[in-house]
C-alpha positions in Angstrom: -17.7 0.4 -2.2 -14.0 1.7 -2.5 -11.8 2.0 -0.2 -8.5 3.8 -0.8 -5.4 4.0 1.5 -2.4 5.6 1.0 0.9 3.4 0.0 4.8 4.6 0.7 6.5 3.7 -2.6 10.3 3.6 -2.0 12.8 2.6 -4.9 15.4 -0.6 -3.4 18.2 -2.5 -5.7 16.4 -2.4 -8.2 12.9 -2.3 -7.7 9.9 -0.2 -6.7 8.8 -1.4 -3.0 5.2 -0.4 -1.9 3.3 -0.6 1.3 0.6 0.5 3.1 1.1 1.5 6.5 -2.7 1.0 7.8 -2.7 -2.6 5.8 -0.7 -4.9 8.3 1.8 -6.9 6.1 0.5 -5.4 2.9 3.1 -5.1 0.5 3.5 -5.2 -3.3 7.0 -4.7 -5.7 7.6 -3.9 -9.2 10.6 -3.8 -11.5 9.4 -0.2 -12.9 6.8 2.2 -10.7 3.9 1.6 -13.0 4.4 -2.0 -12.0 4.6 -1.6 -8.7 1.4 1.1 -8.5 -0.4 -2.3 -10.6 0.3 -4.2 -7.9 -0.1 -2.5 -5.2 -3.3 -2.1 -5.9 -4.1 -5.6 -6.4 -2.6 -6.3 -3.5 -4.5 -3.8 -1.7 -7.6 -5.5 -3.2 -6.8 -8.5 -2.0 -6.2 -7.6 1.6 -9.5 -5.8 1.8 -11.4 -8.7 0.2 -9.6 -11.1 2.9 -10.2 -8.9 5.4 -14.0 -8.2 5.2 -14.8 -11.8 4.8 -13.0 -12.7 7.6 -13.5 -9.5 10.3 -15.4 -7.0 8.4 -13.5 -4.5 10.1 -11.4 -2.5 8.3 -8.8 0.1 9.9 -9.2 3.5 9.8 -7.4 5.5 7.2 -4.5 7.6 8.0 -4.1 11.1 6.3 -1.1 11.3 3.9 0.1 14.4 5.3 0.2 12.4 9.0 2.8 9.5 7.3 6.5 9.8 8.0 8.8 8.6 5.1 12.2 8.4 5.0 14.2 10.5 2.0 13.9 7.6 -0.5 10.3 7.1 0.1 7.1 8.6 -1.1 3.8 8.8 -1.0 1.0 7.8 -2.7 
């Protein structure tokens, strides 16, 4: 099963920031974007994982065109 959910990836001193507004506290960061796509999607993984074994409930998945992002931010 895959599950995919859209990530706002904003550059900040320095880095590449990600996180996934349907994922509560799911974030990720990377010194380049390629990095930070990595792993973001590990620690999207992760949080799925986590959640299934301990819920099994999973949240539903926003549309991209329905996330607000600031001017630095984008999504992905």
């Amino acid at each position: 099963m895959k599950f995919v959910y859209p990530a706002v990836i904003r550059e900040e001193e320095g880095c590449f920031k990600v996180s996934f507004p349907d994922l509560k506290d799911c974030i990720a960061e990377g010194a380049t974007l390629e990095a930070a796509i990595e792993n973001a999607k590990e620690a999207e993984k992760n949080w799925i994982t986590v959640e299934l074994e301990d819920e099994g409930i999973l949240p539903e998945i926003t549309a991209v065109s329905d996330i607000v992002t600031a001017e630095n931010e984008i999504v992905r």
